[in-house]
Structure formats: structure tokens, C-alpha cells
C-alpha positions as a Markdown table, in Angstrom:
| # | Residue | x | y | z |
|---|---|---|---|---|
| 1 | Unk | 121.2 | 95.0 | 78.4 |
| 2 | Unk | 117.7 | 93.6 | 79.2 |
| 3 | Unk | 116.5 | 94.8 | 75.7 |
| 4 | Unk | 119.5 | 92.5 | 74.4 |
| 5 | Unk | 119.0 | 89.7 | 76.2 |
| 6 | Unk | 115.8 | 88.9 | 73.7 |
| 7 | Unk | 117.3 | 89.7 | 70.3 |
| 8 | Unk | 120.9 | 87.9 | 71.2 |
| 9 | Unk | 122.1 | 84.3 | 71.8 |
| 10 | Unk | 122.7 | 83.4 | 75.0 |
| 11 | Unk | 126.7 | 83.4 | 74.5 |
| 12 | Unk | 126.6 | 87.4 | 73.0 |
| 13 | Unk | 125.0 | 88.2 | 76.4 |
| 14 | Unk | 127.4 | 86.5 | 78.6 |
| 15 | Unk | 130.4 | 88.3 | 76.8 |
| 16 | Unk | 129.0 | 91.5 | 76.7 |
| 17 | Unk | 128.1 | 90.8 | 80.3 |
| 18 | Unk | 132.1 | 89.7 | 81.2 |
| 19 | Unk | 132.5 | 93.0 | 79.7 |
| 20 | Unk | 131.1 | 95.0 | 81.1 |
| 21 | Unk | 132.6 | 93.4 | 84.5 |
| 22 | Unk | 135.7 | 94.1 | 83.3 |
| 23 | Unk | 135.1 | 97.6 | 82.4 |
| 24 | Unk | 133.7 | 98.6 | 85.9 |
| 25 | Unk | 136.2 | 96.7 | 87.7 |
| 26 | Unk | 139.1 | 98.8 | 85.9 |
| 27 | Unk | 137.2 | 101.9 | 86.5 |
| 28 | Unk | 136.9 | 101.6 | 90.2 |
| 29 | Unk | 140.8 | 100.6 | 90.2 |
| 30 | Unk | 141.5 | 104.3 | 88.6 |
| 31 | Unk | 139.1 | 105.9 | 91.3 |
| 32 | Unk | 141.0 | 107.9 | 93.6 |
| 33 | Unk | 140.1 | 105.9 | 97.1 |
| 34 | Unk | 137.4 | 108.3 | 99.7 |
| 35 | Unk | 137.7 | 108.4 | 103.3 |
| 36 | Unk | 135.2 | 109.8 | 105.6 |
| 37 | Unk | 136.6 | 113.6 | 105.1 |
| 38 | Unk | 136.1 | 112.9 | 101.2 |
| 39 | Unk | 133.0 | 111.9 | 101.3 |
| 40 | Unk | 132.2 | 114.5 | 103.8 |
| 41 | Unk | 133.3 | 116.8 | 101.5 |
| 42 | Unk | 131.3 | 115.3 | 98.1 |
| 43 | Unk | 127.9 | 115.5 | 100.2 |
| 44 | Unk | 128.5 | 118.9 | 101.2 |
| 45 | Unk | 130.0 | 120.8 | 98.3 |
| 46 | Unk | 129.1 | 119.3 | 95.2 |
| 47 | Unk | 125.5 | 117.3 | 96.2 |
| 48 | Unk | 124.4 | 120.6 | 98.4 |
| 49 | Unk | 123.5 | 118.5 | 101.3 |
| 50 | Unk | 122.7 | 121.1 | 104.3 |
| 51 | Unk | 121.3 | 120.7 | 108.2 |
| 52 | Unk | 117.7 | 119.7 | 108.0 |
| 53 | Unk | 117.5 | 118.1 | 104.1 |
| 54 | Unk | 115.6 | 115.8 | 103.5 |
| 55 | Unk | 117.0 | 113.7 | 100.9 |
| 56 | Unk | 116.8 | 110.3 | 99.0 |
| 57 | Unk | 119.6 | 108.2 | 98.5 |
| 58 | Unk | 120.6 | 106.0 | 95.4 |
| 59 | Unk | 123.2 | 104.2 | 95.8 |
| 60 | Unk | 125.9 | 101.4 | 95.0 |
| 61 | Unk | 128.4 | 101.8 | 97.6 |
| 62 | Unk | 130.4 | 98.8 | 95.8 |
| 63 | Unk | 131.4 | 101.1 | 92.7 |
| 64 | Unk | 133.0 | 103.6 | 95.3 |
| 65 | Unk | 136.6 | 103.4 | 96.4 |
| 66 | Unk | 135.6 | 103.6 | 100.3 |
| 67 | Unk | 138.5 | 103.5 | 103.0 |
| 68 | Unk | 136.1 | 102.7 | 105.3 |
| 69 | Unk | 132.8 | 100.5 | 105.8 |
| 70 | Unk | 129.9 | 101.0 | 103.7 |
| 71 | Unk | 127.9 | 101.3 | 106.8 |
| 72 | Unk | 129.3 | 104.1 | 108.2 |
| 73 | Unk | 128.2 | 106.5 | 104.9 |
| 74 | Unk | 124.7 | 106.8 | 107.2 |
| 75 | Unk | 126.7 | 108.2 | 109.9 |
| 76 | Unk | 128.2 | 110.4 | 107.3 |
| 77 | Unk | 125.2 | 111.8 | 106.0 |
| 78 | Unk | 123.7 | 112.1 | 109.0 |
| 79 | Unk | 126.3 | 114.1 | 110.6 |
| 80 | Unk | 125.8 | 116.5 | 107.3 |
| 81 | Unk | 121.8 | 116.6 | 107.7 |
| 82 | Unk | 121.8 | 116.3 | 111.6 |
| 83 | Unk | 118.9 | 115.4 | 113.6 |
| 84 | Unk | 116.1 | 117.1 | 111.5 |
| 85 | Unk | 116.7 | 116.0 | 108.5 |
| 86 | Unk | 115.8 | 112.6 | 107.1 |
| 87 | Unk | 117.2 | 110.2 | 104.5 |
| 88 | Unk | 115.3 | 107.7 | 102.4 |
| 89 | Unk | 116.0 | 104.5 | 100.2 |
| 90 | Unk | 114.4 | 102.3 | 97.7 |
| 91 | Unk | 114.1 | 99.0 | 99.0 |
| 92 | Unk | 112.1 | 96.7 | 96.1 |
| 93 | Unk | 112.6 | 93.0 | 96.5 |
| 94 | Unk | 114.3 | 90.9 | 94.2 |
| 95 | Unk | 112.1 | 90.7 | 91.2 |
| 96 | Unk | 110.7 | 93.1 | 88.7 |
| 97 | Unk | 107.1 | 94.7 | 89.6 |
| 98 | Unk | 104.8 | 92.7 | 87.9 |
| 99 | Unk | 106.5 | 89.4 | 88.3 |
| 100 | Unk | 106.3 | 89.9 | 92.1 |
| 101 | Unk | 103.1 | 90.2 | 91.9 |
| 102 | Unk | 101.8 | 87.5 | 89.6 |
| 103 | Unk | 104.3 | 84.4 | 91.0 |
| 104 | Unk | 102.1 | 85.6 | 94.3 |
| 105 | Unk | 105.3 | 86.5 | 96.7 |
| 106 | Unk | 104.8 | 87.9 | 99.5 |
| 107 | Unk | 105.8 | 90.7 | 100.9 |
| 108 | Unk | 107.0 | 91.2 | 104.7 |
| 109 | Unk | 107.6 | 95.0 | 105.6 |
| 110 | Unk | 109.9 | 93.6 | 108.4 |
| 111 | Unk | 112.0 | 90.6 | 106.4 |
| 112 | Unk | 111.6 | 90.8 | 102.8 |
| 113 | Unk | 115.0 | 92.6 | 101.6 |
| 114 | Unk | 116.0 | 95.2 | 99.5 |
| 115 | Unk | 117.6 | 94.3 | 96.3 |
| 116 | Unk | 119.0 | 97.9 | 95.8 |
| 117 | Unk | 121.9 | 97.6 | 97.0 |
| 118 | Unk | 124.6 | 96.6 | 100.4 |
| 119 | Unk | 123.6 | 100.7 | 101.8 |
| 120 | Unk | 119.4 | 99.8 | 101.2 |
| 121 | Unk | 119.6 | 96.9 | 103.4 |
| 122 | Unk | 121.8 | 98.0 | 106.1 |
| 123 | Unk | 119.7 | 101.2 | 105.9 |
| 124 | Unk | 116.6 | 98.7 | 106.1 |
| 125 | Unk | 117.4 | 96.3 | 108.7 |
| 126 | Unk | 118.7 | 99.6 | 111.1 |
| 127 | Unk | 116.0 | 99.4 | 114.4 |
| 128 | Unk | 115.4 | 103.4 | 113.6 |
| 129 | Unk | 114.0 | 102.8 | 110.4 |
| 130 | Unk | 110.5 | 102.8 | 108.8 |
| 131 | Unk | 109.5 | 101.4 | 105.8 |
| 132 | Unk | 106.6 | 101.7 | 103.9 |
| 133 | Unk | 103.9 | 99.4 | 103.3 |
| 134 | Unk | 104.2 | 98.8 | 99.2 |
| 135 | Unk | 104.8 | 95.5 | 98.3 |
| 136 | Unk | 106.8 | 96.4 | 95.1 |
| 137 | Unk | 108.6 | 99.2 | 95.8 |
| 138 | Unk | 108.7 | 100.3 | 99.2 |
| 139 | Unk | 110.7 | 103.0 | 100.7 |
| 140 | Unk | 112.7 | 102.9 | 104.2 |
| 141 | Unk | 113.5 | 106.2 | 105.7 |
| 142 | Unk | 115.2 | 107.4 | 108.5 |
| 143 | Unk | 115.0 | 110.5 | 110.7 |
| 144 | Unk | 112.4 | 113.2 | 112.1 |
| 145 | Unk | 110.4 | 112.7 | 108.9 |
| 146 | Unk | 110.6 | 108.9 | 108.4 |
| 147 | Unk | 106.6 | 108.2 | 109.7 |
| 148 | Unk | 105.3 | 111.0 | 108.5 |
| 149 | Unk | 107.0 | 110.0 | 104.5 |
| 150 | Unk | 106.0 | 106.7 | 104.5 |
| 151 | Unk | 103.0 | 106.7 | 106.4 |
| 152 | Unk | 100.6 | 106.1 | 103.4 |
| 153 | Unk | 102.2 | 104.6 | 100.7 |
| 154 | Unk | 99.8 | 101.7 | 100.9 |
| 155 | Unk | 97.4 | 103.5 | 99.7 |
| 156 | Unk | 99.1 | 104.1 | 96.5 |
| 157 | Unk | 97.3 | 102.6 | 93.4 |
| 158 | Unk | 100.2 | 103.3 | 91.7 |
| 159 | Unk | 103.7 | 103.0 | 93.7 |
| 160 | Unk | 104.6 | 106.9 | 92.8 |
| 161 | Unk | 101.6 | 108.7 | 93.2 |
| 162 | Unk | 100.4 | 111.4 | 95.6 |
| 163 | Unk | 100.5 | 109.1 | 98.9 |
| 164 | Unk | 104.2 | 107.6 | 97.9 |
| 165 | Unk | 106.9 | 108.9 | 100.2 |
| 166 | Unk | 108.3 | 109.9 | 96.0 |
| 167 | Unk | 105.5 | 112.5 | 95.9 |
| 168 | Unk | 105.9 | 113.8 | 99.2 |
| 169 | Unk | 109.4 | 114.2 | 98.6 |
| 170 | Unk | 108.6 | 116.4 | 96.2 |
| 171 | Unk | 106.5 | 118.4 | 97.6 |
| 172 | Unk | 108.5 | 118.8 | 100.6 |
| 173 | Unk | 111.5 | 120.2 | 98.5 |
| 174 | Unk | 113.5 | 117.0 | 99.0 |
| 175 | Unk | 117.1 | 116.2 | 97.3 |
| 176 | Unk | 117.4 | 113.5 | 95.2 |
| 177 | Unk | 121.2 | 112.0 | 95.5 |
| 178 | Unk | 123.4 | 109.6 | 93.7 |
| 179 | Unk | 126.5 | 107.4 | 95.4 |
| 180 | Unk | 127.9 | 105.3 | 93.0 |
| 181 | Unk | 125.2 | 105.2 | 90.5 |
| 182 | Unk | 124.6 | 107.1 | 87.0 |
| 183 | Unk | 121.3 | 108.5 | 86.1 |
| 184 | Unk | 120.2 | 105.8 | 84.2 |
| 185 | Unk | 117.6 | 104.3 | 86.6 |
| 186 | Unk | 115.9 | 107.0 | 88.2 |
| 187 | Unk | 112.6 | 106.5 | 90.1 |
| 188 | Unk | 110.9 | 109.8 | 90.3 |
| 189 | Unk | 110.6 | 110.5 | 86.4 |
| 190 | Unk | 107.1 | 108.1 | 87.3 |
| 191 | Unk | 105.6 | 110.5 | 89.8 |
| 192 | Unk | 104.2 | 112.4 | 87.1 |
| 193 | Unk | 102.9 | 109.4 | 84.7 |
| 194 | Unk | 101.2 | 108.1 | 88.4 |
| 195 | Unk | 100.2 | 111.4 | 89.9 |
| 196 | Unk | 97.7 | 111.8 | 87.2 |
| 197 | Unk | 97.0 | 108.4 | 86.5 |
């Protein structure tokens, strides 16, 4: 769509846009609706989630059918990782990388939100959570490896390389996860282009 935008007028774009409203809005009406047992159920036996994962969490919890509030998926996956494991979630402010830098925001690891989604900022504002220090896009975590993760992602020329709590998710053996999102945005593809960077 963002490709579009430059080569159509401005009336193409908000059609296709309409339509595209309209096509998710009827696919999350023929969604059969999840309740906690459900969901339970997804995390454990068809995303693998186990005691003592680690794992990273896209999400859009407004293209699931929840019976319940969005805020209690955490409790969710917690209950399926319990206390050892640790859950993280990208929490970039609201403008692409390069325009945040150059219109010279500012970024505050406490206040600035996360434009990632409803389940990034409640994950973000929760009083156990750490986030990391990269202005652009910054990672908050939660759980026994939260520190540790996002400890030196400042120190990141490049926002995926070998300091990025992306990297060390890696190398720890991490799980990646989707909820409510396709696989067309997916950060960690950039930890290889930045690791040797």
C-alpha cells in the first residue's frame, strides 16, 4: 500500500484503503470467537510455546475474535511460559525510522509509546517491564530475562545487530510468535543485513 500511495491519486488510495477495511472487518466476523481455553490451547499446540521459552510476540489483538480483554493474553502466555520464561515486544514510536530521527523527536524510554499495537503498550506501560534504550525501535520485555535482553541495545549502531535484544533472541534459541498478524512485516529478517554491517 505504501508503494501505491506514490504512483496513485489520492482518491485510488482511499478506496483501496475502504477496502481493505471492509475485507478485514468481514474476516474477523467469520472468525470463530477465542476464550482463554482457546487461546490456551493455540499457544501451546500449534505455536509450541513450553515452560521456560523465551519468546517474542507480534501482535494485533484487534484482528482476533477475543471473549475476553486484550490484556489478559499476558496472563495467558505467562501461565504457558511460567516464571522463567520471558516475553518481548516491539515498541517503535509512531513514525518511520528515519523520519524520527531527522524531524529530531525525542525519545523517552519511560513515556514515548508504542505504535505496534493495543498488547505493545499495555505490555509497555506494565510496572514489570523493561525496555530498551533504542530510540527507533526499542524492545520491552518481561520476565527473568527482561534486563539481561535489553540491557545493551543502546549500543546498537544498527537497531538489529549483535547487542539488540533481536540478536540475543537468537542466540538464546528464542520463539518468534504471531497473534493476529501475517508474516508480512517481520523484524528479524534485518539481524543478518546488521550483524555484519
Amino acid at each position: 500500500m505504501k508503494g501505491l500511495k506514490k504512483l496513485l491519486p489520492a482518491d485510488a488510495v482511499a478506496l483501496l484503503a475502504r477496502a481493505k477495511k471492509k475485507y478485514q472487518k468481514s474476516r474477523l466476523t467469520s472468525l470463530q470467537p477465542l476464550g482463554e481455553d482457546e487461546l490456551t490451547g493455540i499457544l501451546v499446540n500449534r505455536l509450541n510455546l513450553a515452560a521456560g521459552d523465551t519468546v517474542f510476540i507480534h501482535s494485533s489483538v484487534e484482528q482476533l475474535r477475543l471473549t475476553f480483554s486484550y490484556g489478559h493474553v499476558l496472563t495467558l502466555i505467562r501461565n504457558v511460559i511460567g516464571e522463567r520464561g520471558t516475553m518481548l515486544f516491539p515498541t517503535y514510536p509512531g513514525l518511520p525510522s528515519y523520519e524520527f530521527l531527522t524531524r529530531g523527536e525525542i525519545f523517552d524510554v519511560r513515556k514515548t509509546p508504542s505504535f505496534m499495537g493495543l498488547l505493545t503498550e499495555y505490555a509497555r506501560r506494565r510496572r514489570d517491564s523493561v525496555r530498551s534504550l533504542h530510540p527507533t525501535k526499542s524492545v520491552c520485555a518481561i520476565g527473568q530475562r527482561a534486563r539481561e535482553l535489553t540491557a545493551t541495545h543502546q549500543l546498537s549502531p544498527y537497531p538489529y545487530d549483535r547487542p539488540s535484544p533481536y540478536y540475543k533472541l537468537i542466540e538464546c534459541g528464542g520463539k518468534i510468535i504471531g497473534l493476529g498478524v501475517s508474516t508480512e512485516r517481520l523484524a528479524f529478517v534485518h539481524c543478518a543485513e546488521d550483524a555484519k554491517a
